[in-house]
N, C-alpha and C positions, 0 to 999 in steps of 0.2 A: 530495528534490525542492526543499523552500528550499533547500539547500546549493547548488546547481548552480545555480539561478535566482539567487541573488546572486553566486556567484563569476562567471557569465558576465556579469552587469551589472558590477559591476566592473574585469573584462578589459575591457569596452567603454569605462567611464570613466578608466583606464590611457590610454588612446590620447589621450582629449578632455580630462579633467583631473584629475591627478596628484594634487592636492591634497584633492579629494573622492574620487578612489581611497582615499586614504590613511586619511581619516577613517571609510570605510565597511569599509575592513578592521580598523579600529581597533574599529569599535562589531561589524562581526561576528564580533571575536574575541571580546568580552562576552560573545556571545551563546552562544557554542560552548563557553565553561566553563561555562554556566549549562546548557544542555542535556547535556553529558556527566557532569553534575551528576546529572542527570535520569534518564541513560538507566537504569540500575538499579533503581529505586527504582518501587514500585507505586504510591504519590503520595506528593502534595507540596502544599505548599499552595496555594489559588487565588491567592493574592496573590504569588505566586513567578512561575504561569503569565502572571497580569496581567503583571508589570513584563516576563517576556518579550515579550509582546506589546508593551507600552509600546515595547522595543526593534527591535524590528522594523521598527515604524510611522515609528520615529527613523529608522533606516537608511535609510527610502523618501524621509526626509522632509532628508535627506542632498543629494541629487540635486536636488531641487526641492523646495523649503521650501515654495510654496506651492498643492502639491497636492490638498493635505485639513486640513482641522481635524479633531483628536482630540477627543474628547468619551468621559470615562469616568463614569460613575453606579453610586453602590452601595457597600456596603460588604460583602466577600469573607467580612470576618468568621473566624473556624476552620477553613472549609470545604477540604477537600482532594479533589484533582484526578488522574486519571493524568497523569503528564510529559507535557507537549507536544501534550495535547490541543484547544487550544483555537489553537495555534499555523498551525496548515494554514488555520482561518478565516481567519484575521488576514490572511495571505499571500491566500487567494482574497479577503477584502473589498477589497483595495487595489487587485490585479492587474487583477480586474474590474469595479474603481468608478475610484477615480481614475487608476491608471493606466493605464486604458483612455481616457482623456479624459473621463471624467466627475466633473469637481469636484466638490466640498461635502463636506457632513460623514463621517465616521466616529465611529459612536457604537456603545461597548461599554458596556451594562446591564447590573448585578448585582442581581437581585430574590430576597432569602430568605425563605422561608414553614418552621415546623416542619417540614414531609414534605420540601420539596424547593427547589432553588439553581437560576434559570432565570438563561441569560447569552444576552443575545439582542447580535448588530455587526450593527448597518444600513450598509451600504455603498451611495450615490449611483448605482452602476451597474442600468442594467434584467437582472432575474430571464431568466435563459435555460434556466432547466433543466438539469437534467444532462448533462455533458458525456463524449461517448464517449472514454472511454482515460483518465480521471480515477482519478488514485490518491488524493489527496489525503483526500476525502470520503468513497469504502470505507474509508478504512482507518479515520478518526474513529469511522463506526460502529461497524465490528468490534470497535474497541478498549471503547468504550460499550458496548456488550452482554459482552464479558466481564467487564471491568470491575465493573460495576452487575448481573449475572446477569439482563440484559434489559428493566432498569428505566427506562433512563437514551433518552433521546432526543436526535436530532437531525434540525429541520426547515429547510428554505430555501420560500421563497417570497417572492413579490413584493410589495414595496408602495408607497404613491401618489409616496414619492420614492425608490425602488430595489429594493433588493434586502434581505432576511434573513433571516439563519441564527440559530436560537434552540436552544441545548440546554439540557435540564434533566434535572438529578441529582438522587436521590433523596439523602435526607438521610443514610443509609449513607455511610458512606465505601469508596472501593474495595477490593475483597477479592481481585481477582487481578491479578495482573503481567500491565499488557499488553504 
């Protein structure tokens, strides 16, 4: 799903400007050894998932520099993640906060407690609820419950300035390939 939503942004910026083509195939090349990095492996550490994210945000941030402020909090610490989990958020905080025209911030929290690692992205855009035909979001969960053997959560809901998605992982580290 990212894969196709950035290659088609990019076909598009190919036509208008060649030069941020260039650089957005440049950073989603990054991206793409980082995640096939990934695909095998039952986790990896959160601070691997972060700097993807980090990337991603880059790449949006490619197009129009001044779409969002990043804001990261927390310290990942040892904590390991399945691959690419937290990547789907990242792609919907953007798609449906600033790049829907809804400026301001994007802010990714790391909160660790002994039991459990909560990662909450507040993205600027209003909470809509589920959206019909949405892969993205089944599939986080799905992968979260095998994963964590049903431990692990992920919520969205609204707040006084957008939208959030908060999951938290029990202090286990993942036991199955998602």
């Amino acid at each position: 799903h990212f894969l196709f939503n950035t290659l088609n942004a990019i076909a598009e910026w190919c036509r208008t400007d060649g030069e941020v083509a260039e650089r957005a195939i440049l950073q989603l090349s990054t991206m793409l050894r980082t995640i096939l990095a990934g695909v095998p492996l039952a986790a990896w550490p959160l601070q691997r998932e972060l700097a993807l994210c980090r990337d991603l945000f880059a790449l949006h941030l490619i197009r129009d520099p001044g779409m969002f402020e990043l804001l990261v909090d927390g310290d990942p610490g040892d904590v390991h993640v399945p691959p690419l989990i937290l990547l789907p958020l990242a792609e919907n905080a953007v798609k449906h906060g600033p790049a829907a025209g809804h400026r301001g911030q994007v802010r990714l929290t790391i909160t660790r407690t002994d039991a459990a690692t909560t990662i909450t992205l507040d993205n600027p855009g209003p909470y809509r609820g589920p959206r019909d035909g949405s892969e993205g979001l089944p599939t986080v969960h799905k992968r979260l419950a095998l994963a964590y053997a049903g431990e692990a959560s992920l919520t969205l809901a609204a707040t006084p300035a957008g939208t959030r998605a908060t999951v938290v992982l029990p202090s286990a580290r993942p036991t199955v390939h998602t």
